[in-house]
ZAVO-868322 format. One record per atom (N, C-alpha, C): residue number from 1; atom name; x, y, z. Coordinates in nm, 4 decimals. Layout:
% ZAVO-868322
+-----+------+----------+----------+----------+
! pos ! site !       px !       py !       pz !
+-----+------+----------+----------+----------+
! NUM !   CA !        X !        Y !        Z !
...
+-----+------+----------+----------+----------+
% end
This chain:
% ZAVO-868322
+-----+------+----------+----------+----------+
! pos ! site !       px !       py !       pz !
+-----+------+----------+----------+----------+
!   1 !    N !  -0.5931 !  -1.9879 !  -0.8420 !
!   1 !   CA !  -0.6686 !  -2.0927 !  -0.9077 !
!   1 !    C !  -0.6763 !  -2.0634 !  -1.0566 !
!   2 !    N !  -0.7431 !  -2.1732 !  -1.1211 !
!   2 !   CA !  -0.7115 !  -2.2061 !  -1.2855 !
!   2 !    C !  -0.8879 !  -2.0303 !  -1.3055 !
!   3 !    N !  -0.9213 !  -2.0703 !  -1.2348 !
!   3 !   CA !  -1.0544 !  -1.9514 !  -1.2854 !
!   3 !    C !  -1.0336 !  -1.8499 !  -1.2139 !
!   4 !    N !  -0.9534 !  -1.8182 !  -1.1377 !
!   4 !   CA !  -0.8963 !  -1.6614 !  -1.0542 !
!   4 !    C !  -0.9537 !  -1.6876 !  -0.9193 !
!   5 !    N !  -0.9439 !  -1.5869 !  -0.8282 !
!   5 !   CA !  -1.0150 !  -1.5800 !  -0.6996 !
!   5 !    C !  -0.9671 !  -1.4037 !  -0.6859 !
!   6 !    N !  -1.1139 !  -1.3772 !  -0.6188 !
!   6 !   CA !  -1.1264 !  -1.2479 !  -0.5743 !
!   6 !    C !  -1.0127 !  -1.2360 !  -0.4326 !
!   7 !    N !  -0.9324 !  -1.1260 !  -0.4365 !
!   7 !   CA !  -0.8424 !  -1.0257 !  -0.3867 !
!   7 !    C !  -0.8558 !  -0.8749 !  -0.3587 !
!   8 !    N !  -0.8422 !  -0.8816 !  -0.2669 !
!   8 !   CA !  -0.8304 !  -0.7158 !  -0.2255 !
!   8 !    C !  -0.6865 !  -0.6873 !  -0.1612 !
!   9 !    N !  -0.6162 !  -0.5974 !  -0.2731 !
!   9 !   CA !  -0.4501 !  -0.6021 !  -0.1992 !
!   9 !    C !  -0.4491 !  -0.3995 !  -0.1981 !
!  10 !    N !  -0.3806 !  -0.3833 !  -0.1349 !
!  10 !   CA !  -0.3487 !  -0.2584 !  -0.0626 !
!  10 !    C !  -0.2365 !  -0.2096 !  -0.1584 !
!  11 !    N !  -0.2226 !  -0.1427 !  -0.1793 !
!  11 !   CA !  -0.0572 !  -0.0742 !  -0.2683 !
!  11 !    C !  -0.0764 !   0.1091 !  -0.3015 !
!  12 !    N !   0.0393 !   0.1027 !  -0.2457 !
!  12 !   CA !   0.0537 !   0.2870 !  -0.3506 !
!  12 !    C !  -0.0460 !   0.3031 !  -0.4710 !
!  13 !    N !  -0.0759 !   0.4221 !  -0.4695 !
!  13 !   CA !  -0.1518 !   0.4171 !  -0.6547 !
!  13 !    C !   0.0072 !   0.4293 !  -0.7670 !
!  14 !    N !   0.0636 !   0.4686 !  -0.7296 !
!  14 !   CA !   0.1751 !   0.4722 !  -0.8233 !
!  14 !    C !   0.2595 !   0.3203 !  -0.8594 !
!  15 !    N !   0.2458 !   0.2520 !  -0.8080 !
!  15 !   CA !   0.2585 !   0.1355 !  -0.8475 !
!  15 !    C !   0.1724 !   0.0589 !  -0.9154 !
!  16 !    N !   0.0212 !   0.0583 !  -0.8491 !
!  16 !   CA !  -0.1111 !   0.0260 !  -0.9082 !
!  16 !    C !  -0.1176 !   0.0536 !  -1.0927 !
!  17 !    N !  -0.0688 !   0.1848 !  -1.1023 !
!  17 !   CA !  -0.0999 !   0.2873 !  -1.1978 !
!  17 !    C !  -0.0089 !   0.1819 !  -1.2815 !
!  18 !    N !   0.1126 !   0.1499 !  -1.2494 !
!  18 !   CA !   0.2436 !   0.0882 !  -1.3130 !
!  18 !    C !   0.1881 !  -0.0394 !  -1.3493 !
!  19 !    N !   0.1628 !  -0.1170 !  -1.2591 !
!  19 !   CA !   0.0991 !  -0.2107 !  -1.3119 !
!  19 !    C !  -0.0135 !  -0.2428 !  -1.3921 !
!  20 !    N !  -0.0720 !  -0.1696 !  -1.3685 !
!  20 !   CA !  -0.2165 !  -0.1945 !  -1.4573 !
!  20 !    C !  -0.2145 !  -0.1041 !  -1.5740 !
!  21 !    N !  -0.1310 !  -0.0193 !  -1.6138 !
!  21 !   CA !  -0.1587 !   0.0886 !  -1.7291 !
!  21 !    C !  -0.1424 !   0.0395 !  -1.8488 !
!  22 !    N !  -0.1061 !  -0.0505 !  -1.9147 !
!  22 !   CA !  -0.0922 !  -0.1612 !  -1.9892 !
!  22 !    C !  -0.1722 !  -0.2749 !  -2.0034 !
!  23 !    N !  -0.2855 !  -0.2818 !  -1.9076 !
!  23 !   CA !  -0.3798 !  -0.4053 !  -1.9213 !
!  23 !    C !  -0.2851 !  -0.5303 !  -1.8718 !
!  24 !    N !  -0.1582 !  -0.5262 !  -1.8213 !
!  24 !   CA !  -0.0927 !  -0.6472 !  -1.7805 !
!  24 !    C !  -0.1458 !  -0.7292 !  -1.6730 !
!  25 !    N !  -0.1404 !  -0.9057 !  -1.6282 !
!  25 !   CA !  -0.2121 !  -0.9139 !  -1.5465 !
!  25 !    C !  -0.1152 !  -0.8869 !  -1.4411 !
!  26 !    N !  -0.1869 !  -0.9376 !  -1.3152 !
!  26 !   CA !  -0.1495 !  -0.8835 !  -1.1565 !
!  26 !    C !  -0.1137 !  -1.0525 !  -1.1493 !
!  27 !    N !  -0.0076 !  -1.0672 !  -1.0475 !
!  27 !   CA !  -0.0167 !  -1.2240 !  -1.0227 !
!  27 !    C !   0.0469 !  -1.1709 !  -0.8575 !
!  28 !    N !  -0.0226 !  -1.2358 !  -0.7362 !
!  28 !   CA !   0.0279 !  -1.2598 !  -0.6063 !
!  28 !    C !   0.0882 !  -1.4046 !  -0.6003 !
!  29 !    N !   0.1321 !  -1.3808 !  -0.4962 !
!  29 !   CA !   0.2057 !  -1.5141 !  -0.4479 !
!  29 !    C !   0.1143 !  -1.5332 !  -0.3187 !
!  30 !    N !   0.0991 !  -1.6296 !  -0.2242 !
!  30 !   CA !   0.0497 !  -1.6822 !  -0.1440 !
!  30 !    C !   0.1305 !  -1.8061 !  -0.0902 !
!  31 !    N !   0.1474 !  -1.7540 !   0.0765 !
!  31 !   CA !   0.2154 !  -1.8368 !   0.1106 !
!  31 !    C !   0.1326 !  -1.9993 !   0.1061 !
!  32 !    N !   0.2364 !  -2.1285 !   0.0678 !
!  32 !   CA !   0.2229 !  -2.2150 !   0.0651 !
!  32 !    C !   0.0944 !  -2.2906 !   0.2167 !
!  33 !    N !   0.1271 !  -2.2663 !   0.3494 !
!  33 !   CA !   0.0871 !  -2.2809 !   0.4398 !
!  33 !    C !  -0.0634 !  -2.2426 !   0.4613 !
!  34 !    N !  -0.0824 !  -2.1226 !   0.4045 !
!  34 !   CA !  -0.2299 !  -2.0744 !   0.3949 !
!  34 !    C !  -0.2514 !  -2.0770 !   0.2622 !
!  35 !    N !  -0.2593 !  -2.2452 !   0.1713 !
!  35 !   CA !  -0.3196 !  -2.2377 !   0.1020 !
!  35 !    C !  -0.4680 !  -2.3227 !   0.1329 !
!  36 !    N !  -0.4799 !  -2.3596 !   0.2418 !
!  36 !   CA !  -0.6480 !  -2.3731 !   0.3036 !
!  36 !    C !  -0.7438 !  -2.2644 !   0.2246 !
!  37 !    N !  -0.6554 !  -2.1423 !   0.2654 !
!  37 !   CA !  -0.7839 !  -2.0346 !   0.2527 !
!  37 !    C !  -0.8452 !  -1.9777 !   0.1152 !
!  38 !    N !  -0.7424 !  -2.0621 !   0.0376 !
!  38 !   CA !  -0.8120 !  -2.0489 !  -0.1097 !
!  38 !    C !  -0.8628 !  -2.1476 !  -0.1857 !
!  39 !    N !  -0.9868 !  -2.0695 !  -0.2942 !
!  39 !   CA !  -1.1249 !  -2.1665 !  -0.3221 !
!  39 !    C !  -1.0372 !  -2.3165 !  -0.3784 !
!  40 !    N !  -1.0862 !  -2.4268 !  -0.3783 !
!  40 !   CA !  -1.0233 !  -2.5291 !  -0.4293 !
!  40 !    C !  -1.0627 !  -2.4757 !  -0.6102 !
!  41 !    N !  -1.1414 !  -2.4611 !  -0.6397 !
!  41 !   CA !  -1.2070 !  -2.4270 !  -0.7943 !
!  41 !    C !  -1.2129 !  -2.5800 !  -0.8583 !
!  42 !    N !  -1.2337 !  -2.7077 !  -0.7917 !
!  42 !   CA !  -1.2230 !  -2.8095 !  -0.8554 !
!  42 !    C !  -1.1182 !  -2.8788 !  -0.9075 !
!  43 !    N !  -1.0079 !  -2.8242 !  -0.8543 !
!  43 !   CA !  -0.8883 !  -2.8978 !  -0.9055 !
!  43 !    C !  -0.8008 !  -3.0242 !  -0.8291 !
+-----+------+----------+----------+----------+
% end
């Protein structure tokens, strides 16, 4: 969503570390089918 939604994802710390050591953002994908389960945020 346009304002984020809370996630809890599982990963190695060494990847974690990779990704985030830079302040870069995180972006998931979500399958199309279960997009029910995420907040509408008004859009």
């Amino acid at each position: 969503t346009r304002q984020g939604a809370k996630v809890t994802v599982s990963v190695p710390n060494e990847v974690a570390a990779a990704a985030l050591s830079k302040g870069n953002s995180v972006w998931l994908t979500w399958p199309a089918e279960k997009g029910f389960l995420l907040p509408d945020g008004g859009q």
